[in-house]
DRENNU-234002 format. One record per atom (N, C-alpha, C): atom name; y, x, z; residue in one letter. Coordinates in Angstrom, 3 decimals. Layout:
// DRENNU-234002
CA/Y/X/Z/a
...
// end
This chain:
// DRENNU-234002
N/-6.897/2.261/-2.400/x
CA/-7.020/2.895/-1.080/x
C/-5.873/2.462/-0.173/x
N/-6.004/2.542/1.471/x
CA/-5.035/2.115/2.019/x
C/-3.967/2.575/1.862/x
N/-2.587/1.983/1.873/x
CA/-1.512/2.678/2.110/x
C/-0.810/3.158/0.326/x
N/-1.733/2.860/-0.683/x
CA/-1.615/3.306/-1.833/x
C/-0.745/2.321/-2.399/x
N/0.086/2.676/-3.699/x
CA/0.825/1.936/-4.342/x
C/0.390/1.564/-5.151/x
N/-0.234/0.104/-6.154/x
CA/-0.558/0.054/-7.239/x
C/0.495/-0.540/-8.077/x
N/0.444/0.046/-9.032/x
CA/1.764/-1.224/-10.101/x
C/0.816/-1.470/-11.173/x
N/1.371/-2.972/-11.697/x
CA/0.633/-3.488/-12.508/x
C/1.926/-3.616/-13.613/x
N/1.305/-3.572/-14.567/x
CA/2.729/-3.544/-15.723/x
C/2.050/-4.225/-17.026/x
N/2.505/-4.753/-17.856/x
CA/2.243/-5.638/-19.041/x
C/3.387/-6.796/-19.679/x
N/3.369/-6.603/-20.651/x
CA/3.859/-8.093/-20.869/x
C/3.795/-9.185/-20.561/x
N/5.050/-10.608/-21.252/x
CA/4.506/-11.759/-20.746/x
C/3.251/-12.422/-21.490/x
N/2.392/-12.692/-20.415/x
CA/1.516/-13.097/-20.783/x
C/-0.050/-12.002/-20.980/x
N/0.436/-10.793/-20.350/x
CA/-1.158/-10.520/-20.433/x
C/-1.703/-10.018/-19.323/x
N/-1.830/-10.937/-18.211/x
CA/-2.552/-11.249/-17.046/x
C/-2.257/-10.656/-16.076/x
N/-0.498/-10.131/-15.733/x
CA/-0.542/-9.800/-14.220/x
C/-0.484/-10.815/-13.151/x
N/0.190/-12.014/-13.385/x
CA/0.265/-13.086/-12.280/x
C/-1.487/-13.455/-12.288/x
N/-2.239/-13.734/-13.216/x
CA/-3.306/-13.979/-13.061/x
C/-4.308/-13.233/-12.478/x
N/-4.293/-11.608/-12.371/x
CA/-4.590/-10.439/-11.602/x
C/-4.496/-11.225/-10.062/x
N/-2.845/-11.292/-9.432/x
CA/-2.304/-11.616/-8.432/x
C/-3.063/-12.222/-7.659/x
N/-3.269/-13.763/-8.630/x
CA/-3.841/-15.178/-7.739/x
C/-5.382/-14.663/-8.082/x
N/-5.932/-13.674/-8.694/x
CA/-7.365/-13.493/-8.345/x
C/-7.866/-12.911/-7.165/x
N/-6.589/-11.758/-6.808/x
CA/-6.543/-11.222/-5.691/x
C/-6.697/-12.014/-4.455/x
N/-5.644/-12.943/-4.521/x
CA/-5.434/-13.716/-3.657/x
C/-6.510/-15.342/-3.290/x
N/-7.086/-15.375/-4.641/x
CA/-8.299/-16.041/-4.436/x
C/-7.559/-17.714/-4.408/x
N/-6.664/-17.278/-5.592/x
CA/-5.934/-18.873/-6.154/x
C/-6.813/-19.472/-7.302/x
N/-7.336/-18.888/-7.631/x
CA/-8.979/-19.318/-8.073/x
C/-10.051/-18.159/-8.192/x
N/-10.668/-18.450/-8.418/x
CA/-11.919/-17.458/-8.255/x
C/-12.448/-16.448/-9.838/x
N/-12.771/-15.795/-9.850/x
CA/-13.041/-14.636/-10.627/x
C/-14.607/-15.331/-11.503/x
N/-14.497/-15.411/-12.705/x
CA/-15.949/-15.724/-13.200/x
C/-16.984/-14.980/-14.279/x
N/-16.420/-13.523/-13.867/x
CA/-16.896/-12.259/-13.865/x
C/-16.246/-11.187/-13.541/x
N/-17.653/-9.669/-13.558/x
CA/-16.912/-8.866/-13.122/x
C/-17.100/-8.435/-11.238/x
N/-16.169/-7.860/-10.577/x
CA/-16.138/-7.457/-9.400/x
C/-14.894/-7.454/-9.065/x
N/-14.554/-8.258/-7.932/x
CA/-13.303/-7.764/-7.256/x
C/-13.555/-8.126/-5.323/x
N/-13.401/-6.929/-5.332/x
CA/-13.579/-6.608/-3.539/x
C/-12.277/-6.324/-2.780/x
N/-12.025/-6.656/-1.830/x
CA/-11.059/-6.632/-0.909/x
C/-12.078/-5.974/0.632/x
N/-11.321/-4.918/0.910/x
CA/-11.847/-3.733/2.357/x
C/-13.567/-3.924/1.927/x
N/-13.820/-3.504/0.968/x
CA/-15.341/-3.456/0.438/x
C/-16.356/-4.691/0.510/x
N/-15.407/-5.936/0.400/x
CA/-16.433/-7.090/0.759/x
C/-15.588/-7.548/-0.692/x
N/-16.909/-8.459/-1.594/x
CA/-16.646/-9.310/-2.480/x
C/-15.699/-10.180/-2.397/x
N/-14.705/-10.802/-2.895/x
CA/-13.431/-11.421/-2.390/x
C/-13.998/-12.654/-2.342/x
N/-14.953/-13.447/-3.192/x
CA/-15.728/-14.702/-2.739/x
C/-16.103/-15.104/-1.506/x
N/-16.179/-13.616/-1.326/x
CA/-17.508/-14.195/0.368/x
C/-16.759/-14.241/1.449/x
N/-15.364/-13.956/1.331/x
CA/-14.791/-14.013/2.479/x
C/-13.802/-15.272/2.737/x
N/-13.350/-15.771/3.747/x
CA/-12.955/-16.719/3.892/x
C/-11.228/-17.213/3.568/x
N/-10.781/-18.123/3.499/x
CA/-9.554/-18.022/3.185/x
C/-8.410/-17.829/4.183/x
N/-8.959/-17.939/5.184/x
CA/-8.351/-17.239/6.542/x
C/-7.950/-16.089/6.644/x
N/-9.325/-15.366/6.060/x
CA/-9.014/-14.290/5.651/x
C/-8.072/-13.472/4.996/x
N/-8.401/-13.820/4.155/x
CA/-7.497/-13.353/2.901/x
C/-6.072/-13.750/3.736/x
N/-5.743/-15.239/3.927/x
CA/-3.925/-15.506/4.199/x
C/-3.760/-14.550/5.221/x
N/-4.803/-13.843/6.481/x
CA/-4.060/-13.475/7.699/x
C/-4.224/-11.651/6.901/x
N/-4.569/-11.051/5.320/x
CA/-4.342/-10.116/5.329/x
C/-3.736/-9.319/4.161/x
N/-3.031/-10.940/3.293/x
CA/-2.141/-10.004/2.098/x
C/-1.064/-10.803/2.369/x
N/0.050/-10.807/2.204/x
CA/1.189/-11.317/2.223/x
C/2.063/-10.926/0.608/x
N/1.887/-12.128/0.074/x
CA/2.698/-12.188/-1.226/x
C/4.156/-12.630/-1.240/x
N/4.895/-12.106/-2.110/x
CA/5.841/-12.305/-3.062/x
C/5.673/-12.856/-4.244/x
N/5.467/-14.604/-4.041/x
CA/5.987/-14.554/-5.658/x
C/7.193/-14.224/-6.395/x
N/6.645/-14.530/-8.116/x
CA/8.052/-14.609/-8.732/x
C/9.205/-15.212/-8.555/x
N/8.850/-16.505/-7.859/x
CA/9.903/-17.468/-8.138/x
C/10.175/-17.397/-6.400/x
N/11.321/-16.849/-5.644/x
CA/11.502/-16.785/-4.548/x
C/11.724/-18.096/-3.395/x
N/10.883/-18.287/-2.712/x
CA/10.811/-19.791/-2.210/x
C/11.588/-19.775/-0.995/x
N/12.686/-20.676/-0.916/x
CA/13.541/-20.756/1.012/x
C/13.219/-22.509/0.926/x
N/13.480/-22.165/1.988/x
CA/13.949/-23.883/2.400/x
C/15.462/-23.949/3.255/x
N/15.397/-24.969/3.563/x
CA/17.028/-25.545/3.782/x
C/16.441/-25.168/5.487/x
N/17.412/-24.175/5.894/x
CA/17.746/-23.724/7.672/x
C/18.152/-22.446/7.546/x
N/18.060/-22.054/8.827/x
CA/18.742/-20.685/8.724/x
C/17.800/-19.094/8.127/x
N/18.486/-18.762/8.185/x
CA/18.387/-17.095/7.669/x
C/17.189/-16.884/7.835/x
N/16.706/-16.834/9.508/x
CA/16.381/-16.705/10.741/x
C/14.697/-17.367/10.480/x
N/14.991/-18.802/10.609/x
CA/13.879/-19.304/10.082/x
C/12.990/-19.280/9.059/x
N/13.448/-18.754/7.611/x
CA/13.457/-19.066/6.836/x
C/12.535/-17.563/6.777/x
N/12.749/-16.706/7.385/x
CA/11.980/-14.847/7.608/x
C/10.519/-15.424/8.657/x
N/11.000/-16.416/9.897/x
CA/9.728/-16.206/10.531/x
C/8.592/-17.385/10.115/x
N/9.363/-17.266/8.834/x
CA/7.469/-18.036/8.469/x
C/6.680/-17.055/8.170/x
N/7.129/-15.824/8.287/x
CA/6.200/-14.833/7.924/x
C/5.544/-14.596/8.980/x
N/6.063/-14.799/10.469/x
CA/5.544/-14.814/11.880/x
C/6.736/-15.361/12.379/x
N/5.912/-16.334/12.981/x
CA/6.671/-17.599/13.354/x
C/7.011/-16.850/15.077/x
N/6.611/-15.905/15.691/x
CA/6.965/-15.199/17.289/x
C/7.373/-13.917/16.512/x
N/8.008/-13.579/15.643/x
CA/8.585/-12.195/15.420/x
C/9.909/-12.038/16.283/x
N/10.067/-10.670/16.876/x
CA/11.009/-10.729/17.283/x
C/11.949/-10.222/17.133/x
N/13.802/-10.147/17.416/x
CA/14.753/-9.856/17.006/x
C/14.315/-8.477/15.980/x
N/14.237/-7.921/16.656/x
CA/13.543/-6.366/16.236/x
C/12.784/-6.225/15.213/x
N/12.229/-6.932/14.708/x
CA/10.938/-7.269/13.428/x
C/11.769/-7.689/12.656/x
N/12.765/-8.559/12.959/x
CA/13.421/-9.164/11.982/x
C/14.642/-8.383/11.257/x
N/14.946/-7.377/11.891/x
CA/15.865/-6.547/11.854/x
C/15.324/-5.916/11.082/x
N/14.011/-5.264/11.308/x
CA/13.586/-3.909/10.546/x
C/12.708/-4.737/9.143/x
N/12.746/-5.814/9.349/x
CA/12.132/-6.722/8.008/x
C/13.455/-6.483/6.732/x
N/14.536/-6.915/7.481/x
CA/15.951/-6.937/6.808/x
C/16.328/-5.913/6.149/x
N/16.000/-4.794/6.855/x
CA/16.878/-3.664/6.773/x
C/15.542/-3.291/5.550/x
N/14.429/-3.274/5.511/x
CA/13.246/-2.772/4.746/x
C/13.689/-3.190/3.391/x
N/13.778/-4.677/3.348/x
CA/14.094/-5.639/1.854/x
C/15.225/-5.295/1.455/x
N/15.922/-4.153/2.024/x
CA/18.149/-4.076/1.621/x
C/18.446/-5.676/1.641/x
N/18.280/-6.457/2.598/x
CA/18.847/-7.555/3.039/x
C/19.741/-7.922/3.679/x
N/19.761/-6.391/4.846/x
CA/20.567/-6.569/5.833/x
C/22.178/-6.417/5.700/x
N/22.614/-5.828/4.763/x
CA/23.793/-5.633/4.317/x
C/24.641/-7.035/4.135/x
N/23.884/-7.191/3.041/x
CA/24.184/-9.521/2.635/x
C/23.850/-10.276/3.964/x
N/22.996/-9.947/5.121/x
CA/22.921/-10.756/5.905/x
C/24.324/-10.897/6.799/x
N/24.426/-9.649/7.311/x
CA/25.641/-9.479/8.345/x
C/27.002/-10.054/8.137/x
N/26.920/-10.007/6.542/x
CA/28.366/-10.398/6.306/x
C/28.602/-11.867/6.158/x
N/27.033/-12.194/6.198/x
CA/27.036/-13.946/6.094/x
C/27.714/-14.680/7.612/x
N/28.661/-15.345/7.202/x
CA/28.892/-16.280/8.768/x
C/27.889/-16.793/9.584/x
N/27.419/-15.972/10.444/x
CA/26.224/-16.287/11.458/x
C/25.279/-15.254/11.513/x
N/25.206/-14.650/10.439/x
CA/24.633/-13.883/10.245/x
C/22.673/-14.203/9.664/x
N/22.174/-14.040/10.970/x
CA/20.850/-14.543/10.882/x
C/21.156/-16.485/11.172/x
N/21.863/-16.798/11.603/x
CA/21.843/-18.200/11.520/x
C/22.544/-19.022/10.084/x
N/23.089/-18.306/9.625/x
CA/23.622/-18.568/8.479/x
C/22.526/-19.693/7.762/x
N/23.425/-20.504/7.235/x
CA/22.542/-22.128/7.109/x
C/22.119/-21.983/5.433/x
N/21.004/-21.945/4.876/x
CA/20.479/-21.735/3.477/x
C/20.449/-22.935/3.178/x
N/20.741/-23.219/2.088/x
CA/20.739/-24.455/1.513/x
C/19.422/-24.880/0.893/x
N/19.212/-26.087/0.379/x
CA/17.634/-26.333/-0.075/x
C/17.876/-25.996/-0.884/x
N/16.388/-25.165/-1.330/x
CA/16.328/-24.008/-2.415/x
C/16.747/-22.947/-2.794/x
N/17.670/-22.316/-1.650/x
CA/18.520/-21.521/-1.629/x
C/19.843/-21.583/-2.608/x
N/20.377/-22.585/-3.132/x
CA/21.266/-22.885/-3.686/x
C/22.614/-21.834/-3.660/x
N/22.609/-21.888/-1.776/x
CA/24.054/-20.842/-1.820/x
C/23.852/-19.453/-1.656/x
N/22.602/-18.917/-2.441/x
CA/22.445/-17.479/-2.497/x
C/22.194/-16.817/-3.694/x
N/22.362/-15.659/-4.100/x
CA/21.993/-15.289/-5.067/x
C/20.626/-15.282/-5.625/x
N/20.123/-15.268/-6.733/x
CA/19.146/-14.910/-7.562/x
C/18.272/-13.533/-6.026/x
N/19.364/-12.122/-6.449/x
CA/18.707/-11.067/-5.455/x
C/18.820/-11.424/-4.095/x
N/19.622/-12.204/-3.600/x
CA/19.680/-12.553/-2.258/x
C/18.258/-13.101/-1.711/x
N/17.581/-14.079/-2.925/x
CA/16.760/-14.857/-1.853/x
C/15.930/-13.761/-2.197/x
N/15.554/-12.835/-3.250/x
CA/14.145/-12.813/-3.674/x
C/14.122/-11.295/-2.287/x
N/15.373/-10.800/-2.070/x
CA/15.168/-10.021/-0.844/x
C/15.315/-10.857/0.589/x
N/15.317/-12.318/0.737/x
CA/14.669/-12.691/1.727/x
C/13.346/-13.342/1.966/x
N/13.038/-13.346/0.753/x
CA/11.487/-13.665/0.561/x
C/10.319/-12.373/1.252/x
N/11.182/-10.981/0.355/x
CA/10.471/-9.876/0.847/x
C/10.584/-9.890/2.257/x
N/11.562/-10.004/2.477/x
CA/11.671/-9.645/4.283/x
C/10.542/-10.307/5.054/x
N/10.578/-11.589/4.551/x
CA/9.126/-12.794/5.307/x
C/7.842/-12.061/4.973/x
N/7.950/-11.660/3.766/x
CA/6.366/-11.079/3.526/x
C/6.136/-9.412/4.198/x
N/6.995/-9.193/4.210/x
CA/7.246/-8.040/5.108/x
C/6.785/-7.976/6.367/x
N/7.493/-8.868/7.246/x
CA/7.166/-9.259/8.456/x
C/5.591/-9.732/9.019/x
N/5.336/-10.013/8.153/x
CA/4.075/-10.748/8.304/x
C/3.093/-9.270/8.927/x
N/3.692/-7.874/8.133/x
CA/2.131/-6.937/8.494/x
C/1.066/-6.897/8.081/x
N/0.960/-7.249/6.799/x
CA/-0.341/-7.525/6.351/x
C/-0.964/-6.325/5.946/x
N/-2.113/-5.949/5.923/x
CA/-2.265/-4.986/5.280/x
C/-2.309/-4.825/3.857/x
N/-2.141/-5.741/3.130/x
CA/-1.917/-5.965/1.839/x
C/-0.437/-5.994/1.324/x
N/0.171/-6.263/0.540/x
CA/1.003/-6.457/0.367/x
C/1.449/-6.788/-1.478/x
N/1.932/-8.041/-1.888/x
CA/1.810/-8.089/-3.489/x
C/3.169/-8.583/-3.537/x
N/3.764/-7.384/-4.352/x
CA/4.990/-8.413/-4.609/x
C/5.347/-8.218/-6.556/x
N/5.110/-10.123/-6.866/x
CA/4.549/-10.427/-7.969/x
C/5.769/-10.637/-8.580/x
N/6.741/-9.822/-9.647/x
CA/7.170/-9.713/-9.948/x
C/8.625/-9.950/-9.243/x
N/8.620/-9.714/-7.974/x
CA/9.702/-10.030/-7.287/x
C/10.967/-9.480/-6.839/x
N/11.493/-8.408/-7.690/x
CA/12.387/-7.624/-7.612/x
C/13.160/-7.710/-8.889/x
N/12.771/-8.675/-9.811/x
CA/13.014/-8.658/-11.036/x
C/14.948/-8.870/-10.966/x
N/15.422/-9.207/-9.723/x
CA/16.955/-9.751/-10.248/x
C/17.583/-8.669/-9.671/x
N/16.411/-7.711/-8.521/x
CA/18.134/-6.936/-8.348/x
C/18.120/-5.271/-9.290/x
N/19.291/-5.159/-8.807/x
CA/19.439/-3.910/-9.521/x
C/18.509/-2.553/-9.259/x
N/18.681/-1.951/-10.531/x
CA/17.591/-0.654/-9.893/x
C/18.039/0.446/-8.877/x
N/18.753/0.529/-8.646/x
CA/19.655/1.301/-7.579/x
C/18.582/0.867/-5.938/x
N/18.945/-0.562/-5.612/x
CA/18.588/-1.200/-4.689/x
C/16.627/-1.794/-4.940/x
N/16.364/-1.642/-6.118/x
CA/14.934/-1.805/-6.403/x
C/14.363/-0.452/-5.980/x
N/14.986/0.528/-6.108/x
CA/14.690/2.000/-5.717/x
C/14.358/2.379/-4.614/x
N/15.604/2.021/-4.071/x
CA/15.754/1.649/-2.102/x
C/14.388/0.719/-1.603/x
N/14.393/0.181/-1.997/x
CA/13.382/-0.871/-1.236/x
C/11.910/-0.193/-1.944/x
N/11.657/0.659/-2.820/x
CA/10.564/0.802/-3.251/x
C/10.168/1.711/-2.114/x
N/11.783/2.585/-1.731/x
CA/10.901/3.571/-0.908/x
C/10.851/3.651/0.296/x
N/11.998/3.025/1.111/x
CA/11.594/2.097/1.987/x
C/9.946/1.316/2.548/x
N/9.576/0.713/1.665/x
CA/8.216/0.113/1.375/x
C/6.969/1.293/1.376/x
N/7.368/2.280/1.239/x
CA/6.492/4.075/1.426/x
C/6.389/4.105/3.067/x
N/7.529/3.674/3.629/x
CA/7.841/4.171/5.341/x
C/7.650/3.674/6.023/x
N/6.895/2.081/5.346/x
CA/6.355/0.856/6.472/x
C/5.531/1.883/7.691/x
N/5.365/1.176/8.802/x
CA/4.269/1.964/9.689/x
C/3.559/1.047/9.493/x
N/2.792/-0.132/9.486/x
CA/1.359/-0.057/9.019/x
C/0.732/-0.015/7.823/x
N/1.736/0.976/6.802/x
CA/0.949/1.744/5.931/x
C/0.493/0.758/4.713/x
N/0.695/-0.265/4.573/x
CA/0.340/-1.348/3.594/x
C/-0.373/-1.022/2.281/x
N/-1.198/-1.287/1.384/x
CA/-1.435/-0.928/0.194/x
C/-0.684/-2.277/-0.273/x
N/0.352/-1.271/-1.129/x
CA/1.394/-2.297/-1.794/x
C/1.168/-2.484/-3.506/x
N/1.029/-3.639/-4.093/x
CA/0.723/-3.818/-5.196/x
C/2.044/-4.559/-5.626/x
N/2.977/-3.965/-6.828/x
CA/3.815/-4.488/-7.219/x
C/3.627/-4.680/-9.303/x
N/3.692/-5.965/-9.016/x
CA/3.653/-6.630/-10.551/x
C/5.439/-6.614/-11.173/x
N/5.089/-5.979/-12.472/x
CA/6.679/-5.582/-13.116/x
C/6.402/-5.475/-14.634/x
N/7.268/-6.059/-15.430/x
CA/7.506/-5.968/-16.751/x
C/8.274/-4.081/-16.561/x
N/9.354/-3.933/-15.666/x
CA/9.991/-2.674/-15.493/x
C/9.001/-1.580/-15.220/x
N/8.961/-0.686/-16.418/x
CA/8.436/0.949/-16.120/x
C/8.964/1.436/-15.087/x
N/10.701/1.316/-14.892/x
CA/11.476/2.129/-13.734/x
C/10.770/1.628/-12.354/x
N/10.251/-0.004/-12.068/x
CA/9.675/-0.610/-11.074/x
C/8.391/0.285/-10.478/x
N/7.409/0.865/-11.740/x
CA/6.165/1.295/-10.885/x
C/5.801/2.658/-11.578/x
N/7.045/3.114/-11.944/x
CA/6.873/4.910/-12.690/x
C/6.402/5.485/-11.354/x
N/6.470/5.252/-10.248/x
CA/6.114/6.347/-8.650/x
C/5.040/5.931/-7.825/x
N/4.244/5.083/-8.641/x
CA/2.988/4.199/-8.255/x
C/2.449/5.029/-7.740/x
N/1.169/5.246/-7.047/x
CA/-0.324/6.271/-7.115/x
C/-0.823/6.078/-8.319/x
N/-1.432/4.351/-8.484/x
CA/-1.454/4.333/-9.832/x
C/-1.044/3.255/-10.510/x
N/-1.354/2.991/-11.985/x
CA/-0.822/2.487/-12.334/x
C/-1.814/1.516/-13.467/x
N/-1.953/0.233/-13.334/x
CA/-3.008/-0.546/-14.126/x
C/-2.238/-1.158/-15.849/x
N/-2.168/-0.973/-16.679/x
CA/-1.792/-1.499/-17.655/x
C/-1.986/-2.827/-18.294/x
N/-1.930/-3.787/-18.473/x
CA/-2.517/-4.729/-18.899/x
C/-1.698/-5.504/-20.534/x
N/-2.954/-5.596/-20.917/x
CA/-2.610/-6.530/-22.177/x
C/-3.367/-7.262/-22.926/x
N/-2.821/-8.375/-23.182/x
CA/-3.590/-9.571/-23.529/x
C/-4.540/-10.067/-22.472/x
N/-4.526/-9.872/-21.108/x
CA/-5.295/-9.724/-20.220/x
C/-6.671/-9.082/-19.791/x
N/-6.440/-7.634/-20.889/x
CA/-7.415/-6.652/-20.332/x
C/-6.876/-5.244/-20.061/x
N/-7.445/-4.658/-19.283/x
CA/-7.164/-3.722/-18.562/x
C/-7.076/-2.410/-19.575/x
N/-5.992/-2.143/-20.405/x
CA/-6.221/-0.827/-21.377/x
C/-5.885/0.364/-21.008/x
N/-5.018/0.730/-19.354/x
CA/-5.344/2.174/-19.380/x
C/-4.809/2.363/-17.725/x
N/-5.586/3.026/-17.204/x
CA/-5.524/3.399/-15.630/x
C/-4.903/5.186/-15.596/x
N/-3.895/5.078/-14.693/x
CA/-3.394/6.210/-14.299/x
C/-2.028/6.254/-13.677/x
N/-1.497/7.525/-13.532/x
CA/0.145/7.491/-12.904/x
C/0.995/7.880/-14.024/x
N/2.008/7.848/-13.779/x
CA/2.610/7.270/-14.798/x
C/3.210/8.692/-15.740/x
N/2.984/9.823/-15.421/x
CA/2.632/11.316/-16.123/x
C/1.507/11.020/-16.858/x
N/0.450/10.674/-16.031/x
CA/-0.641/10.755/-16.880/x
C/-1.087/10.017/-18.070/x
N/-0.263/8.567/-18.430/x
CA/0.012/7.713/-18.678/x
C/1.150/7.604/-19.972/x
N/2.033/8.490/-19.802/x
CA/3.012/9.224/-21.144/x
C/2.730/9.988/-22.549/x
// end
């Protein structure tokens, strides 16, 4: 449902990244049902889909420019203000300010001169920005601490357009406050609920 939290939780290897890219229609489903806003995810176009989930992968992707740039690929006309409240959403903004330049601050290719949590909270910020009404972030919180994984979980509650946020996590602490919560293993689905119900 809109606005709902799902967490997906399992080990390595029993089908949450593969969940992800089904969602996302990184290949196609060859049974079964999976619908996106009540339309079959096949039938819709891939336009689609890119202009209405905005992912996080695992592996946090920058390129070599600034801060700045590197957020508005999520919207390439975002403005100061978007970018701010993108920052401040991901707990980015703290590490940003203190960077020399701040938002211009020059990233190295591959993000070389940032941390592990640095980029994977400027990754969020881009996918953030974007507004999607979707939102997947595929195991992408995995480096920072739970203190600041906490922050940003709930943060991510206060978006205003309400996102249905799907977060993929080996961490129980990651999606114990889900709505709900999908289990997976060996890549089947063994038990649906929140995470009381679920204990």
């Amino acid at each position: 449902n809109t606005g709902e939290t799902i967490g997906i939780i399992g080990g390595t290897g029993s089908g949450k990244t593969t969940l992800v890219n089904l969602i996302s229609r990184f290949y196609d489903i060859t049974g079964g049902e999976l619908e996106i806003f009540g339309k079959s995810v096949t039938s819709v176009t891939e336009k689609f889909l890119r202009d209405n989930i905005a992912i996080v992968p695992q592996k946090a992707e920058l390129f070599k420019g600034s801060i700045r740039d590197n957020i508005k690929m999520g919207k390439m006309d975002a403005t100061e203000e978007e970018l701010n409240t993108a920052l401040k959403i991901s707990q980015a903004e703290e590490f940003v300010l203190k960077k020399d330049g701040g938002l211009d601050y020059q990233i190295e290719q591959y993000g070389k001169n940032l941390s592990g949590g640095q980029k994977q909270r400027l990754a969020i910020a881009r996918a953030i920005i974007k507004n999607a009404p979707i939102l997947i972030l595929d195991d992408s919180a995995s480096a920072l601490d739970l203190a600041t994984d906490a922050k940003l979980r709930k943060a991510l509650k206060e978006l205003p357009q309400n996102p249905t946020v799907f977060i993929v996590s080996q961490r129980v602490s990651a999606v114990m406050n889900s709505d709900k919560i999908l289990v997976l293993d060996d890549g089947e689905l063994i038990a649906v609920g929140t995470h009381e119900e679920l204990q």
